[in-house]
C-alpha positions as CSV (number, residue, x, y, z in Angstrom):
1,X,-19.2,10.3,17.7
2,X,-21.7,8.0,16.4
3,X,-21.0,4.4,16.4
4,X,-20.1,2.1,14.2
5,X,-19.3,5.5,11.9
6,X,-21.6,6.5,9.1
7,X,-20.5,4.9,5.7
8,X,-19.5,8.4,3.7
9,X,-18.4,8.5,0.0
10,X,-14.9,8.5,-0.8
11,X,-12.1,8.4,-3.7
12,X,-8.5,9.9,-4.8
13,X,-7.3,11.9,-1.7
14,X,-4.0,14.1,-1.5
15,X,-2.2,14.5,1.6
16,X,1.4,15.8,2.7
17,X,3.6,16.2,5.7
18,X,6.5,17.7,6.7
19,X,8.8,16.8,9.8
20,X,10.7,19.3,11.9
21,X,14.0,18.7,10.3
22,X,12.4,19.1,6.6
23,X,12.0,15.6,5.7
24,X,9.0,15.9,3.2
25,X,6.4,14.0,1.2
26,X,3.3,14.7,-1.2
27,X,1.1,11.6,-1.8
28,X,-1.9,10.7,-3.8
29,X,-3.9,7.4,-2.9
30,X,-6.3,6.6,-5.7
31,X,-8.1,2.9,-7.1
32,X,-9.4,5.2,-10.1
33,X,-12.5,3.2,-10.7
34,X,-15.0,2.5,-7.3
35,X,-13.7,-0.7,-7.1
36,X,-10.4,-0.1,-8.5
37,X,-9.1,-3.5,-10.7
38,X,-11.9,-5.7,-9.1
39,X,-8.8,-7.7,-7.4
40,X,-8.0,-8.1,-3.8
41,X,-4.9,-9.5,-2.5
42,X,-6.0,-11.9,-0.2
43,X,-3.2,-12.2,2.1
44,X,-4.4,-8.5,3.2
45,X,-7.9,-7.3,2.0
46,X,-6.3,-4.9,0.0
47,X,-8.1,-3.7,-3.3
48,X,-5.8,-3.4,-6.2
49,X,-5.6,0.1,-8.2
50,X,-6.6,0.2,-11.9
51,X,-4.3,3.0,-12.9
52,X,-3.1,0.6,-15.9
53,X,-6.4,0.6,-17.7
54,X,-4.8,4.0,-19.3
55,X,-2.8,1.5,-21.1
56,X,-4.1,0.2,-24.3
57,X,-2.9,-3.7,-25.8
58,X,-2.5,-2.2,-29.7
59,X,1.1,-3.0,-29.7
60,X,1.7,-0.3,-32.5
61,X,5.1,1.4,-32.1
62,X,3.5,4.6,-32.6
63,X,1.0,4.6,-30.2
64,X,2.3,6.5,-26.9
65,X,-0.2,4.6,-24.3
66,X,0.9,0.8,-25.4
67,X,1.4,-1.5,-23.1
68,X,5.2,-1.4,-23.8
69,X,8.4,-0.6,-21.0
70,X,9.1,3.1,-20.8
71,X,5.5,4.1,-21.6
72,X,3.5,6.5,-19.5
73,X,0.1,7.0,-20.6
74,X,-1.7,9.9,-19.4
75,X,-2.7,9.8,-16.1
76,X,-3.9,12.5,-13.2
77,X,-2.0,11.3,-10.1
78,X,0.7,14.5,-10.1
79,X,1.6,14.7,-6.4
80,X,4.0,17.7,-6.5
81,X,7.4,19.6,-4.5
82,X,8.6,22.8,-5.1
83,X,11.8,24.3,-3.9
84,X,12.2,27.7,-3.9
85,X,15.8,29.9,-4.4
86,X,15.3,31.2,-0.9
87,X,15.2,27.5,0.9
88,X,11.0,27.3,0.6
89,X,9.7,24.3,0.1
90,X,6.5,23.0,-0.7
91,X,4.4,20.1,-1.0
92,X,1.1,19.8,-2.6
93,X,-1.8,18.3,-4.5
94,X,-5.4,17.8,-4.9
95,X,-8.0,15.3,-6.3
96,X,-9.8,15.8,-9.0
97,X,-10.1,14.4,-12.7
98,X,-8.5,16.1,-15.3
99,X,-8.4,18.9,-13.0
100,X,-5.7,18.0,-11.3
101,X,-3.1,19.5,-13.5
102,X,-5.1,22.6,-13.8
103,X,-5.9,23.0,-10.3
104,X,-2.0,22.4,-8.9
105,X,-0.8,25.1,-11.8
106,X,-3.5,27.3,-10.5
107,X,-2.4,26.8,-6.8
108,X,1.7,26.9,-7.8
109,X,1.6,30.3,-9.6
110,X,-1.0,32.6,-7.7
111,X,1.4,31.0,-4.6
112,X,5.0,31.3,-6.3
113,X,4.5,33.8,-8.7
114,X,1.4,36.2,-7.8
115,X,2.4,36.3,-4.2
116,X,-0.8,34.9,-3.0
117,X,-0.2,33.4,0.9
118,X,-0.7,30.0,0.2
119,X,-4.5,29.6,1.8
120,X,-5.7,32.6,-0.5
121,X,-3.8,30.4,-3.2
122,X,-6.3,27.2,-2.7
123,X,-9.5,28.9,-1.7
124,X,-9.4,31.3,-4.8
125,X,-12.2,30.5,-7.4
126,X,-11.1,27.6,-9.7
127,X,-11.9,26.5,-13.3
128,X,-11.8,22.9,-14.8
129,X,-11.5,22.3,-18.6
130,X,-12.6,18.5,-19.4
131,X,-14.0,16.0,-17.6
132,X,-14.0,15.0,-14.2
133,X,-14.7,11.6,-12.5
134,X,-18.3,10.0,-13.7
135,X,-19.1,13.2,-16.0
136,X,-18.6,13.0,-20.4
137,X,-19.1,16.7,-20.0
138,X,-16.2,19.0,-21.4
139,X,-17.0,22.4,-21.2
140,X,-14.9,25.0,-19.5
141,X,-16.6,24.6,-15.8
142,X,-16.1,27.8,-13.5
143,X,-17.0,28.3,-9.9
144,X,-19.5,30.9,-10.0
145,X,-17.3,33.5,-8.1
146,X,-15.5,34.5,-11.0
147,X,-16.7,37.8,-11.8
148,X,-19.7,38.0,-14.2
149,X,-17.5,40.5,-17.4
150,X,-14.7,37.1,-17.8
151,X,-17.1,34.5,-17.7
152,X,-18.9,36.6,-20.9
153,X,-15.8,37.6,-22.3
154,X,-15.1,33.9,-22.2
155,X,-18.1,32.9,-23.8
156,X,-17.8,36.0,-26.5
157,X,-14.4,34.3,-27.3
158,X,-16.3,31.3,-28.1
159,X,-16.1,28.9,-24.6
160,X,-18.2,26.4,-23.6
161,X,-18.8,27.7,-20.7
162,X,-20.7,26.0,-17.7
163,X,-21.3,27.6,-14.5
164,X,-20.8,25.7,-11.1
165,X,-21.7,26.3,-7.9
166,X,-19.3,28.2,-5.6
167,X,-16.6,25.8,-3.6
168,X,-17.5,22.9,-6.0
169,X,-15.9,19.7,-5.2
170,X,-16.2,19.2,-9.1
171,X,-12.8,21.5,-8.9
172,X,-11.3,19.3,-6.7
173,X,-9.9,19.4,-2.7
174,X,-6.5,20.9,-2.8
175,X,-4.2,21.2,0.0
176,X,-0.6,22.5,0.1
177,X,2.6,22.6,3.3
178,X,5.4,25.2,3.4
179,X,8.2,24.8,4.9
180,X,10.0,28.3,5.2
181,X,13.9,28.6,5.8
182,X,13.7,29.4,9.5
183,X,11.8,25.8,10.2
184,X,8.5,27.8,10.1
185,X,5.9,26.0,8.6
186,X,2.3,26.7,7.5
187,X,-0.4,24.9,6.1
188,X,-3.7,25.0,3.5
189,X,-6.9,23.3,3.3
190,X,-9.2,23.7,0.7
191,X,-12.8,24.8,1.5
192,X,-14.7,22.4,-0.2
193,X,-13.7,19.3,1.3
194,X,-13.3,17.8,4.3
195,X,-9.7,18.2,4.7
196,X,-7.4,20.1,7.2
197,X,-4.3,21.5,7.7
198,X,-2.3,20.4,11.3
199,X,1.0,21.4,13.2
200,X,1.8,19.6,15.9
């Protein structure tokens, strides 16, 4: 490989793991703006997130995203487990904006409840309604693989429909780890990132 590495762009990444005797964990690293807080500790380098800029200072007892104890404003860091009736479990996640909630529903039910194996599950075509990360767009965004009679029907019904690309990153790069009864294990990567699933 070339060296020193390219500099290549990065942000909010998902990963998960799961050891031979089922210890498991689903993480999301994010700073949510490019450089976070604008703080580094300097005992370590490290950049401090800015996750509590969803907080607001009105101090109204009404308002849900005061900067009060026992508030949780919205936020999209949902790093997510399943377990399953017959001993599956599951870890998974992906990046993404407000996609993120949309995406991991997307990637739970066509997995848990369509019977989709879990790669089909992450590399199916994916929608986004909102915004995602440096966009004020809120239209209903689809891949373009969705077939052409639901994308008009969705319009006819009176959508805001935008078209993407096929294996958009503006949907996000999911990833998911199952960890069947017997110890088995498989993995899924999503197609338009970078990412990968391992064993070893």
């Amino acid at each position: 490989m070339p060296w020193p590495a390219p500099a290549t762009a990065g942000d909010t990444v998902w990963l998960g793991a799961i050891d031979a005797e089922g210890l498991a964990t689903s993480f999301i690293q994010s700073i949510y703006f490019e450089f976070g807080s604008g703080l580094v500790l300097p005992q370590t380098g490290i950049l401090w997130q800015n996750r509590g800029s969803s907080f607001v200072l009105d101090d109204a007892a009404a308002n849900p995203r005061a900067l009060k104890p026992g508030r949780r404003p919205f936020h999209t860091l949902n790093p997510a487990f399943a377990r399953f009736d017959d001993g599956r479990e599951m870890v998974y996640g992906t990046m993404g904006g407000e996609g993120q909630p949309q995406t991991q529903a997307a990637v739970f039910s066509r997995y848990a409840m369509y019977g989709q194996d879990i790669q089909a599950a992450v590399t199916a075509p994916r929608w986004l309604l909102g915004r995602t990360w440096g966009e004020e767009s809120v239209t209903l965004k689809l891949e373009g693989r969705f077939p052409s009679d639901l994308v008009a029907a969705l319009r006819s019904a009176g959508h805001d429909i935008e078209v993407l690309e096929n294996f958009t990153a503006t949907m996000g790069h999911a990833g998911a780890i199952v960890r069947h009864a017997d110890g088995s294990l498989e993995g899924a990567s999503d197609p338009r990132s970078d990412g990968a699933a391992y064993g070893f």
